[in-house]
N, C-alpha and C positions, 0 to 999 in steps of 0.2 A: 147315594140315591138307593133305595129300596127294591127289592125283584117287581114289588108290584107295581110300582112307577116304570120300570123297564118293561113291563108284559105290556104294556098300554099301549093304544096306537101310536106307531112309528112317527107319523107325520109331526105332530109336537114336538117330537124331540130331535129331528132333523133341522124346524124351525127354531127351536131352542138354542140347536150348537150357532146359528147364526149371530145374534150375537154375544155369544160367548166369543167366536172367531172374530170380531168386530172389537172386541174387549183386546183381545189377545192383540190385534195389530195395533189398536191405539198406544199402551202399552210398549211394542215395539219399535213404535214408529218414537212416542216419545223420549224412550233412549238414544234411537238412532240423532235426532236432533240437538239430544245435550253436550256439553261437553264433557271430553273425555280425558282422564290424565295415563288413563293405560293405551298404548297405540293401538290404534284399530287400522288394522290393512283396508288398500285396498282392493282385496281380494274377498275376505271376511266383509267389509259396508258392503259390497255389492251382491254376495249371497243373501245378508240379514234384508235386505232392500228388496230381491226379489221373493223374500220369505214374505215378507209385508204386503207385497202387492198378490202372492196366491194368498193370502189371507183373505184381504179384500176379496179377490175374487172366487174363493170359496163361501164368503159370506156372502156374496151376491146371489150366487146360484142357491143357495138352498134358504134361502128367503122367500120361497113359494109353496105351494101345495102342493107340487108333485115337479119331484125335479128331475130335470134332463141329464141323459148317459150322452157323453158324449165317445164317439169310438171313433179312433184316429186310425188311419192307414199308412204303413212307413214302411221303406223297403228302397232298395235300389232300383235301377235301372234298368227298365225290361222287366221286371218281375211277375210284373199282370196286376196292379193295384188298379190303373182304372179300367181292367179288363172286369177286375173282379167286383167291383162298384157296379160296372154293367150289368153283370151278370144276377146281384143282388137286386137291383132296379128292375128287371126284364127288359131293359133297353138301353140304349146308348145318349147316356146321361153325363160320361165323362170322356173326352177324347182320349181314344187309344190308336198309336198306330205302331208301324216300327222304324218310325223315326225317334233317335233318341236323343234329348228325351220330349217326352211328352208332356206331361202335367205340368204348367208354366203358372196355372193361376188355382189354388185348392177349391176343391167343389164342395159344398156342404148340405147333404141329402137330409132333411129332413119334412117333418109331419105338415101338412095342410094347416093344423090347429094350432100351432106354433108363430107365436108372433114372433117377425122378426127381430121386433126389439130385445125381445126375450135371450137374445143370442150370448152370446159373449161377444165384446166389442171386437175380437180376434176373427172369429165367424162372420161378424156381419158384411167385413169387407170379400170377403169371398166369390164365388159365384153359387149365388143359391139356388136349391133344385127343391120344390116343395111333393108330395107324395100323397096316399091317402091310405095308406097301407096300416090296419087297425095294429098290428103285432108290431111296429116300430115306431109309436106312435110315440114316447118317450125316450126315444134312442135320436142319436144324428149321428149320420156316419162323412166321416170328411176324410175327402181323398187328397193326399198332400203330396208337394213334389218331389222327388228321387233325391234322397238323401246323398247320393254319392255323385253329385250333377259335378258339370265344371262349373256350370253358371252358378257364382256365388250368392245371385237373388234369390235363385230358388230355400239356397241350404236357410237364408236367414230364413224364408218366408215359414220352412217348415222348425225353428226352432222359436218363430213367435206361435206356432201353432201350439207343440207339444205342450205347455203348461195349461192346455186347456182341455187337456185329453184326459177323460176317466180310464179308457182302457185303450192300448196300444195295440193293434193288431199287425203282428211281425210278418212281411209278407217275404216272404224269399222261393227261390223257382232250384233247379239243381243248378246253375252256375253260381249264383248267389242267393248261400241262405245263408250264410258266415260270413260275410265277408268282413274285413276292419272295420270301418267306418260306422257301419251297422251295430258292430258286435259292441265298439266301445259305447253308440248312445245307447244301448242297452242296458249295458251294465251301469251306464252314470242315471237313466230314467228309471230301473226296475226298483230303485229304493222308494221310489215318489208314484209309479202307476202300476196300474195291474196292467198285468202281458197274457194275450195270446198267441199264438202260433197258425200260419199258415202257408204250407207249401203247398206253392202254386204249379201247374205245368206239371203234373202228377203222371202224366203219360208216360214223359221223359226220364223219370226218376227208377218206372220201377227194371231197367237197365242197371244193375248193377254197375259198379266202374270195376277198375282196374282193384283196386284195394279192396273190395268184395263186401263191403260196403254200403247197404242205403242209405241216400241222403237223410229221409228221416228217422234212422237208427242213428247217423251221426249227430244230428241235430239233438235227438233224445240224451245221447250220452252227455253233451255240450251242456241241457239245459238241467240236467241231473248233476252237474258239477258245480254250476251257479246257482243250486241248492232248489230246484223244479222238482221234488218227489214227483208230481203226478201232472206235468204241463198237461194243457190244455192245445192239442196240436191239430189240425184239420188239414187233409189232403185234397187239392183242390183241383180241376180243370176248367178251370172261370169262361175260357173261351169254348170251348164246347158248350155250354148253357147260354150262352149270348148267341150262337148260331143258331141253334135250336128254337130259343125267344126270338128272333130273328126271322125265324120261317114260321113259326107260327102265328107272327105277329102278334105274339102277347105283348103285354108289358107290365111289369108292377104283380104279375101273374109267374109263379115258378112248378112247374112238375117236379116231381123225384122220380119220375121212370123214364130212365133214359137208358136204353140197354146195350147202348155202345160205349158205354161208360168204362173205364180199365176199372180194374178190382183194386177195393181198398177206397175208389176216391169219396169224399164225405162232403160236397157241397152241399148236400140236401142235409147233412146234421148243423154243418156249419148255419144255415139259413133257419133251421129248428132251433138252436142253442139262440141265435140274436132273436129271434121273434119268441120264443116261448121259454127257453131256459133262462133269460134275463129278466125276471119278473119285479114286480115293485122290490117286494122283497130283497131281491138281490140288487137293484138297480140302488136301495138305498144301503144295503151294506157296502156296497162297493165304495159308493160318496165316504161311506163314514171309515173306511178300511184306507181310501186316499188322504181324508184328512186328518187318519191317524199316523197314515207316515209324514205328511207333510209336518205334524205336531213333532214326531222323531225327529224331521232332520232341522227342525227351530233347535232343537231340544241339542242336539249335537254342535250345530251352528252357535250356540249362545255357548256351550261351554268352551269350544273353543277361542272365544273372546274375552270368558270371564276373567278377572286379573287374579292373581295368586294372593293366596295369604303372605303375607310379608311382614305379620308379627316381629313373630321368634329373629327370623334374620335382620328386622331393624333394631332389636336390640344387639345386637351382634356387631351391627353396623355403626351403632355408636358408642359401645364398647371399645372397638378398634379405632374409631377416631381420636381417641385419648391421646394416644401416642403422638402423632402429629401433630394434635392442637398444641401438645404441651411444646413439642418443639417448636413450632411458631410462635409459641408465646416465647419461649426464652429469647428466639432469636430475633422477632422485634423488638424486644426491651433495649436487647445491644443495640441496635441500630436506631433506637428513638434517644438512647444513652449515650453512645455516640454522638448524637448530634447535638445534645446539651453541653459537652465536655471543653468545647470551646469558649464556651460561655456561661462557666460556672462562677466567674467574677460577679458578672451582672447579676447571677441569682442570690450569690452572697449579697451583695447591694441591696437587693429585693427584703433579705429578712432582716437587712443592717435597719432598713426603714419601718419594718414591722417592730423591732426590737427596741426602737427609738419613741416608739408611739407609748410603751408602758411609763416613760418617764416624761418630767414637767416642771416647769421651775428653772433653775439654773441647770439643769443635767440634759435636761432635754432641749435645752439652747445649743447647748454645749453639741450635745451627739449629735443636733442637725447640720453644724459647721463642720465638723469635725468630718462627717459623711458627705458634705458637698465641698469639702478640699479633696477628700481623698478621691474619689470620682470625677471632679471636674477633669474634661477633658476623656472620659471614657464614657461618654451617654451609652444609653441603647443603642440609640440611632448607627451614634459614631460605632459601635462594636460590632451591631449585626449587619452583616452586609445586604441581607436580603428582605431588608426594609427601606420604605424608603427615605430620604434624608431630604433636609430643607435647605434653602439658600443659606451660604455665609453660618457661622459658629453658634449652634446652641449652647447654652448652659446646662449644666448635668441637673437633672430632672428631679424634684423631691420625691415624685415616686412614678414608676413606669408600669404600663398595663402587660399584666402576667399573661392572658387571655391572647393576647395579640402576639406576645414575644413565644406561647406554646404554640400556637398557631402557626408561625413562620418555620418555624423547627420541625413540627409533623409534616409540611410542603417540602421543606428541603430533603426530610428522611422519604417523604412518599417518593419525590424527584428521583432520587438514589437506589432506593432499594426496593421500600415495600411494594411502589404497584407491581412489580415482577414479581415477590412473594407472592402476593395474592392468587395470581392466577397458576401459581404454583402452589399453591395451597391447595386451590380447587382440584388441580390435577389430581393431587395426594390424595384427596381424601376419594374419589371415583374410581382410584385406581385402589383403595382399600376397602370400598365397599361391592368393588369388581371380585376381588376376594372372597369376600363374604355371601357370594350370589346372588347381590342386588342387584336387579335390571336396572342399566345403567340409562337406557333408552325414557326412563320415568326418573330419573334423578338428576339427571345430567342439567336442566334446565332451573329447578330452583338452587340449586351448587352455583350455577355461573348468576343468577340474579343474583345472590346472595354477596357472589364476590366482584358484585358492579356498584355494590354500595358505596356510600361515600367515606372511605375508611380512614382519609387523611381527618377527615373533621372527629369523626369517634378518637382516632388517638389521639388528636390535641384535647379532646376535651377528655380524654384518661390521664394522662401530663397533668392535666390541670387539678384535676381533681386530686390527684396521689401529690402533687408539688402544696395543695393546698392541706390536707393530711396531716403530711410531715409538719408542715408548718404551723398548723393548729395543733398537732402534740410536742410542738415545741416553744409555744408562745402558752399554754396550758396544760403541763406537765402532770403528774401526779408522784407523791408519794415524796421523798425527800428529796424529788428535783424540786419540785413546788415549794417547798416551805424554803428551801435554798434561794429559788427564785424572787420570793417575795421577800427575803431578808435583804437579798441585793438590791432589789426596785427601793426597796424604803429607803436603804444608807444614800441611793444616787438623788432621791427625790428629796432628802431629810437634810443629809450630810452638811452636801456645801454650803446651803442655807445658813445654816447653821454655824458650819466655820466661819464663814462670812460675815455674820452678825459677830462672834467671840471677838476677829483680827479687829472689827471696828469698834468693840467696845472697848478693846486692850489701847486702839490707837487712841479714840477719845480721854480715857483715864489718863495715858503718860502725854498727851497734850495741856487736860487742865491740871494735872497733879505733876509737874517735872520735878525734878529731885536730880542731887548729883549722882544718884546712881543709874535712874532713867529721866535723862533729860530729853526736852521737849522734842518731837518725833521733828525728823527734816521732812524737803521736799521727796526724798528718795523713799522714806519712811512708808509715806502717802500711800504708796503703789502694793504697803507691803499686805494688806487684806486680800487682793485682787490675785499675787501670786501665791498666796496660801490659798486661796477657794481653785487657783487652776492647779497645782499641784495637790487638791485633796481628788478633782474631779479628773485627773490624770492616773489617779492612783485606784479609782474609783471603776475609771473607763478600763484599768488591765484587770480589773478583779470584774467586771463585766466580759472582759473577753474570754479569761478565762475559763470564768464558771459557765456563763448565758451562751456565747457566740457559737451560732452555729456556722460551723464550714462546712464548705463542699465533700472534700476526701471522707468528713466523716460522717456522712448521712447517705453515700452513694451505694453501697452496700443494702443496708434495708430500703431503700427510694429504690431501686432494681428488684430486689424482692417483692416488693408493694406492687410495683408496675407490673411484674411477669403473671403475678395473682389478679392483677385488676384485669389486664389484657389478655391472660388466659377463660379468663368468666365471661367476658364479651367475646369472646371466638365461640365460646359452648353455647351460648346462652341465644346466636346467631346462625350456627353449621347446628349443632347438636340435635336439637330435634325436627331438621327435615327427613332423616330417614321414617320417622313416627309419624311426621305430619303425610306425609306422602304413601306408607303404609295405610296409615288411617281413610285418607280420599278414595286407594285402590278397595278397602275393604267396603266403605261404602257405595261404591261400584258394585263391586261381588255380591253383595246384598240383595240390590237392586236388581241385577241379572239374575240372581239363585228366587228372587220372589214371581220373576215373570215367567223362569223354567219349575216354577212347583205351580204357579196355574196352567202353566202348557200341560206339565204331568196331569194337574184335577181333569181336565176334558179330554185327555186322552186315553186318560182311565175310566171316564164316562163313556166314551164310544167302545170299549174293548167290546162288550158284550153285542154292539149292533154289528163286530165282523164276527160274529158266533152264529147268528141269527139266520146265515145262509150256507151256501154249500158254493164258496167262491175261493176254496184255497189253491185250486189249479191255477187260479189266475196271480199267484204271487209266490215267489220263492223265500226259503227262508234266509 
């Protein structure tokens, strides 16, 4: 924004900040509502919640044409607050006695012209006292109860009060101007409101004590420590002017000649500074100097929630995951291999019947017999125990579902070992990325989803998939297993045929051609084609075993190698990138907070100039 837009009358641009501050809490308030994957306290929601609600009620109040100062009264017990309300009033408008304590229900003095509604909904419940006094006609001054009460209604009543206080008028008397209680809402409110100073009972003070001393020399050094170059302090004797108005019967009417007055006291500057030293001018620097710090302590408030970059250390994070997964992988492979090892007959069985499928004719009669003698009586059924069996004796199966039997084996291995892996895995990998200085409080959560999955079914179906593998590059080999294989399948498919046709045409010939050297073939004769074709397919079936048949001992080796590669790629492909995925959700968190604190920054930066614009720095410490 340009000087010359800043030189311009005030009033637009006090209505302006409204909703900009109406921006800002939507804004906040829709954060506050989303979900979050970085934790947010509850200490943090309930500051950011009551940042949203002075928003709102910052945008309420300066959504007029000329907005109200409101001035709060605070102080302990006894200290003359609604003496000194009196006394500003000309009359007894707030009860005081010296019964303590006094002030049970806050009084709120303000202007004739002031509609009630106008108030804050904090004010309205109040007891309102209206005036006609031209110099506070924009001011409300509210008398609230003894902060240091036993009555714990009172403390709350005045801690719904302060959030609605432009300026704080600190009342303290010589027994209490310091005291705790006091000193600490001080220092928690002076970041959020402009403070004044007032000792009251001025009589009494200028008695030195013991330690040589005045109160409000001590008070000065105090508020010069809490970084007050130049407080704004007033020496008061409130009840003296209330007696005075009193006999004079004024009211709403104040003299400054009072000449029994002690030296030094300033209730007639004090009543000077609220009627004529708080001018628009100042009355709106002040709005815009509150809701520049209220904009600071959003501005603190959000950082302290923002989530961390968490880049760099999730790659770090899964860097060091490596180590573990690859241990997990080796050491589930034994335990899924282990539980094969019992039943590596039936898996031989399994490629005996794939191996049997390449041949057709007499060979492939042959290997189907041949595979259901040597099997009969070892079914699946009958081998695995943890399937279930049928009534009375099956016959051994021409082929058994592979699906089903890796299935039974990953439940047995899960039964045994891996669900305890698992949640030992999760541990490992929390307890390495606790190392790496991941907040575990945002990781811990997709780790354990992750390790609820259903892992018995993924390893049956990695079994399956690595068992079917092997056995497609063994039933389709390359290079001179291949052309070896196909010279086998053709002699087994060719062969016997063949001999078969030779033995009967040899038997036909020496039947119609006998001779004394081959005479006519016997009964015995008959049989002799059938055992030349099983003697060629015998001979056939070891030059099959040989060369084709695949065993178990000799494919267990790379089948564990394959497995620990397959089952280490689904671990990573699983774990691996939630530390990314979960950095990545935090950053666009961070995002989102870093864009609503660089609009807190743009209007904060807009109002700097409107606290330049007065002469109100006594009223705030640095």
């Amino acid at each position: 924004m340009n000087d010359a837009a800043m030189k311009t009358d005030t009033i637009p641009l006090l209505r302006t900040l409204s909703p900009a501050l109406r921006g800002l809490e939507r804004s906040l308030r829709n954060w506050l509502d989303a979900p979050h994957r970085y934790p947010l306290s509850t200490i943090n929601r309930a500051t950011l919640e009551g940042l949203a609600i002075d928003l709102h009620r910052q945008a309420e109040a300066l959504d007029v044409d000329r907005p109200l100062l409101v001035i709060l009264f605070m102080g302990g017990t006894g200290v003359g607050k609604s003496t000194l309300l009196n006394a500003l009033a000309g009359g007894a408008i707030a009860q005081a006695s010296f019964t303590r304590p006094t002030t049970r229900d806050p009084v709120v003095y303000y202007h004739e012209s002031v509609k009630p509604d106008r108030l804050d909904p904090a004010l309205r419940n109040c007891r309102l006292v209206p005036h006609d006094r031209p110099g506070l006609e924009q001011k409300i001054l509210v008398d609230t109860p003894d902060l240091d009460s036993n009555d714990l209604s009172n403390r709350d009543k005045l801690m719904r009060l302060l959030p609605v206080a432009d300026i704080v008028l600190y009342v303290g008397s010589q027994e209490k101007y310091h005291d705790r209680l006091g000193w600490e809402l001080f220092r928690q409110q002076r970041k959020r409101r402009a403070f004044a100073f007032i000792l009251n009972k001025w009589d009494r003070c200028l008695q030195q004590s013991d330690s040589g001393i005045r109160p409000d020399d001590d008070l000065l050094r105090d508020l010069q420590a809490e970084g007050f170059q130049t407080p704004l302090l007033f020496r008061t004797c409130a009840q003296l002017w209330v007696d005075r108005a009193s006999s004079n019967g004024e009211r709403g009417c104040i003299s400054a000649s009072m000449p029994e007055l002690p030296q030094g006291e300033q209730f007639a500057d004090l009543v000077q500074w609220l009627e004529m030293g708080l001018t628009r001018l100042e009355i709106e620097a002040i709005k815009a100097r509150g809701v520049s710090q209220l904009l600071h302590h959003m501005q603190q408030a959000l950082a302290a929630v923002r989530p961390p970059d968490l880049a760099g250390i999730a790659e770090r994070t899964r860097a060091a995951w490596i180590a573990p997964l690859t241990e997990e992988a080796a050491a589930t492979s034994d335990v899924l291999l282990n539980t094969l090892e019992p039943y590596q007959r039936e898996i031989e069985h399994h490629f005996a019947l794939e191996e049997q499928r390449r041949f057709h004719g007499i060979m492939g009669w042959y290997l189907h017999l041949f595979t259901r003698a040597r099997y009969v009586g070892s079914t699946l059924r009958e081998r695995i125990p943890f399937l279930p069996r049928g009534q009375g004796t099956a016959e051994a199966p021409v082929s058994w579902d592979l699906s089903t039997f890796i299935k039974a084996c990953s439940d047995v291995a899960g039964n045994r070992h891996l669900d305890a892996r698992g949640k030992a895995l999760a541990n490992k990998l929390l307890v390495e990325a606790d190392h790496q200085d991941f907040p575990l409080d945002v990781l811990t959560e997709p780790i354990e989803a992750r390790s609820a999955l259903d892992w018995r079914q993924r390893y049956a179906s990695i079994l399956n998939e690595v068992l079917q593998q092997v056995e497609r590059e063994w039933s389709r080999p390359a290079g001179l297993r291949r052309l070896t294989q196909a010279v086998v399948v053709w002699l087994g498919n060719w062969v016997p045929p063949v001999a078969l046709l030779a033995a009967l045409i040899v038997l036909l010939w020496r039947y119609f051609n006998p001779s004394a050297a081959n005479p006519a073939p016997s009964t015995a004769d008959v049989l002799l084609p059938f055992l030349v074709v099983l003697i060629v397919l015998v001979i056939l079936h070891l030059l099959i075993t040989l060369v084709l048949r695949l065993r178990w001992p000799a494919i267990r080796g790379e089948f564990r190698r394959r497995l620990e590669q397959r089952i280490l790629h689904e671990l990573e492909s699983i774990y691996a990138p939630v530390p990314g995925d979960v950095a990545q959700a935090l950053y666009a968190e961070r995002r989102l907070i870093e864009k609503i604190c660089a609009e807190t920054a743009e209007v904060a930066s807009w109002l700097h100039e409107r606290e330049q614009s007065a002469s109100i720095s006594g009223l705030y410490g640095y």
